[in-house]
N, C-alpha and C positions, 0 to 999 in steps of 0.2 A: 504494500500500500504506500502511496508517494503523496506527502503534501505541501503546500507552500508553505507550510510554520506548524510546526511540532513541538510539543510545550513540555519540560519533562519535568512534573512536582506538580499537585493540587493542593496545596498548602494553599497560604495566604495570597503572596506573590501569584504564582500559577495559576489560583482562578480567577484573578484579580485579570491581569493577563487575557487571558483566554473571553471572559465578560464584557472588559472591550473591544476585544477585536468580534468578537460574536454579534458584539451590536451594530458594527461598520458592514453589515451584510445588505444593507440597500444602497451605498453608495457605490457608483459606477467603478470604483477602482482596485473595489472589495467583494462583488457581490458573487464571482468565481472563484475565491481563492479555498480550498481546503484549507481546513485549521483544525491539526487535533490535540490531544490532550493525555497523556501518561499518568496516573494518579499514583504518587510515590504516597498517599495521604499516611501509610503506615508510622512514618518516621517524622512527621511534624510535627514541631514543638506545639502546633495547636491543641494535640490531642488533651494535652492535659493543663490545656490553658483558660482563665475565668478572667474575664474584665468585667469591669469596672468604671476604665479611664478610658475609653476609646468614643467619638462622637459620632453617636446616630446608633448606638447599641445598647440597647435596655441593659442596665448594672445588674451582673448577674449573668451575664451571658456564656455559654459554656464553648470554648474551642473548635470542642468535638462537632457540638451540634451546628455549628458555622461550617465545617466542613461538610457535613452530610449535606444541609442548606443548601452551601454553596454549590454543592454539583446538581443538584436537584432544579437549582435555580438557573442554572447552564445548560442543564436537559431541557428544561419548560421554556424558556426563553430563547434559545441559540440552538437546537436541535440540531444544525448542519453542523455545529462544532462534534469531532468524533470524540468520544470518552472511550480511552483504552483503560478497562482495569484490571487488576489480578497480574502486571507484568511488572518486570524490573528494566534498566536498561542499566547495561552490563556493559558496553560500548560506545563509543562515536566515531566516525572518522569523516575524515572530508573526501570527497570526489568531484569528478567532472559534474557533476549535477549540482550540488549542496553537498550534503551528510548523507550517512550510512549512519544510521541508528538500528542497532541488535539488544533486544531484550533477551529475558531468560525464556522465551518463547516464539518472538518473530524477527523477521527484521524488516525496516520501514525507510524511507529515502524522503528528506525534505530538503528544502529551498534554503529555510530560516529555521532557526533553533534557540529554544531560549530554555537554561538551565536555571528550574526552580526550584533545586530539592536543597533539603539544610545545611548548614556552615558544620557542621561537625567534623572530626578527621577521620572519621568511619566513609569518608567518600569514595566509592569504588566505582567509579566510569570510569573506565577505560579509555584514554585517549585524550584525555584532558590534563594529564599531569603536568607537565608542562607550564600551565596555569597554576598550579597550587601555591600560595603563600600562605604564613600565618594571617590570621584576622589583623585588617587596622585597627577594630572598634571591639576588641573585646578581649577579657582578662586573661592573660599569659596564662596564668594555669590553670584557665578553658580548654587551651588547646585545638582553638577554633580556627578556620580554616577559610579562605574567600579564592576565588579565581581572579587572578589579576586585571584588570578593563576600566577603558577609559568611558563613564557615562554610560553602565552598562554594557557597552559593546567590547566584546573581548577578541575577535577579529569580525572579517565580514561576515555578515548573516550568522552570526555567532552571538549571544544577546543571552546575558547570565542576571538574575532578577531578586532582589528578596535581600536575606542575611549571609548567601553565596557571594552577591556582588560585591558587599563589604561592609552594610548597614549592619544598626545594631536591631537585636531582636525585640523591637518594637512593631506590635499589630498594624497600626497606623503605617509605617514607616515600608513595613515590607509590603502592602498590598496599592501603597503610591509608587511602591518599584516596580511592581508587576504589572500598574496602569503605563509608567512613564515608560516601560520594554512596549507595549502595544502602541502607544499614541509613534513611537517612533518610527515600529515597522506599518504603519498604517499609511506614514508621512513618504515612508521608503517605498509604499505603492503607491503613493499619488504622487512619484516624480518628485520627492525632495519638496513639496510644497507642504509646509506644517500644517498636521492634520491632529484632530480632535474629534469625538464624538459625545454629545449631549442630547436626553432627552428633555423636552419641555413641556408643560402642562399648558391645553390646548383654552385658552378664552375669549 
């Protein structure tokens, strides 16, 4: 299966991600593109996370249930976005086309690629090592881990999003990473012309 932007993490970032580019599906420069989606959800810090402080999220709100939400919200809303779940991806590599992405089960070929899964040093994609540095924005004896990149972009069509890129693990923080990786590649389909997507209540 080959698409133009392959998103690997449904964390924070990654649905964050995926929500806006789903929404750009009637604008002429978006509305062919394949966009799928890798749900690493196993490993994110969401699962066991509760806020509080975040705005526009009832105090009280559970992690977990944001994830489920979220992808639920990606189904019902964005249904052309693919949701791969139950895989791992184990690989990257670049080619004449894009990337070569191999999970623990397929392999998949895209254009664009955007790395959402968490800052931990348990990081095992293959292909990316090259990239590893410790974390800027987090405590030495975390142990934490970011891919090196400038404003997200770690080479071409290469687009790394979340507490990977190098932010800190702030709710807020990684799900404006994972808008700011889509708003970019949306702009990189409309010919470098800076693109956005908003809905507006109609009166």
């Amino acid at each position: 299966m080959s698409f133009d932007v392959l998103i690997i993490g449904a964390g924070a970032a990654g649905l964050s991600c995926a929500l806006v580019l789903g929404s750009a599906k009637d604008k002429p420069f978006a509305k062919d593109k394949k966009i799928g989606i890798i749900a690493h959800q196993k490993t994110s810090h969401l699962q066991t996370a509760l806020f509080n402080n975040v705005l526009g999220l009832k105090p009280g709100t559970l992690g977990e249930d944001i994830l489920k939400n979220g992808t639920q919200q990606l189904k019902d809303l964005y249904p052309h976005v693919t949701q791969i779940d139950n895989e791992k991806v184990t690989r990257i590599e670049k080619n004449t086309d894009g990337f070569r992405i191999t999970t623990n089960k397929n392999e998949y070929s895209s254009k664009v690629v955007v790395i959402a899964v968490g800052y931990t040093n348990l990081f095992t994609i293959k292909g990316l090592e090259n990239y590893i540095e410790p974390h800027p924005r987090a405590a030495k004896e975390k142990d934490r881990i970011w891919l090196k990149n400038t404003d997200h972009l770690i080479e071409d069509n290469l687009y790394v999003a979340g507490t990977l890129a190098g932010w800190r693990s702030q709710f807020a923080i990684a799900s404006g990473s994972g808008a700011h990786v889509a708003t970019d590649i949306l702009t990189l389909w409309n010919g470098g012309k800076h693109t956005k997507v908003h809905d507006k209540v109609i009166v």
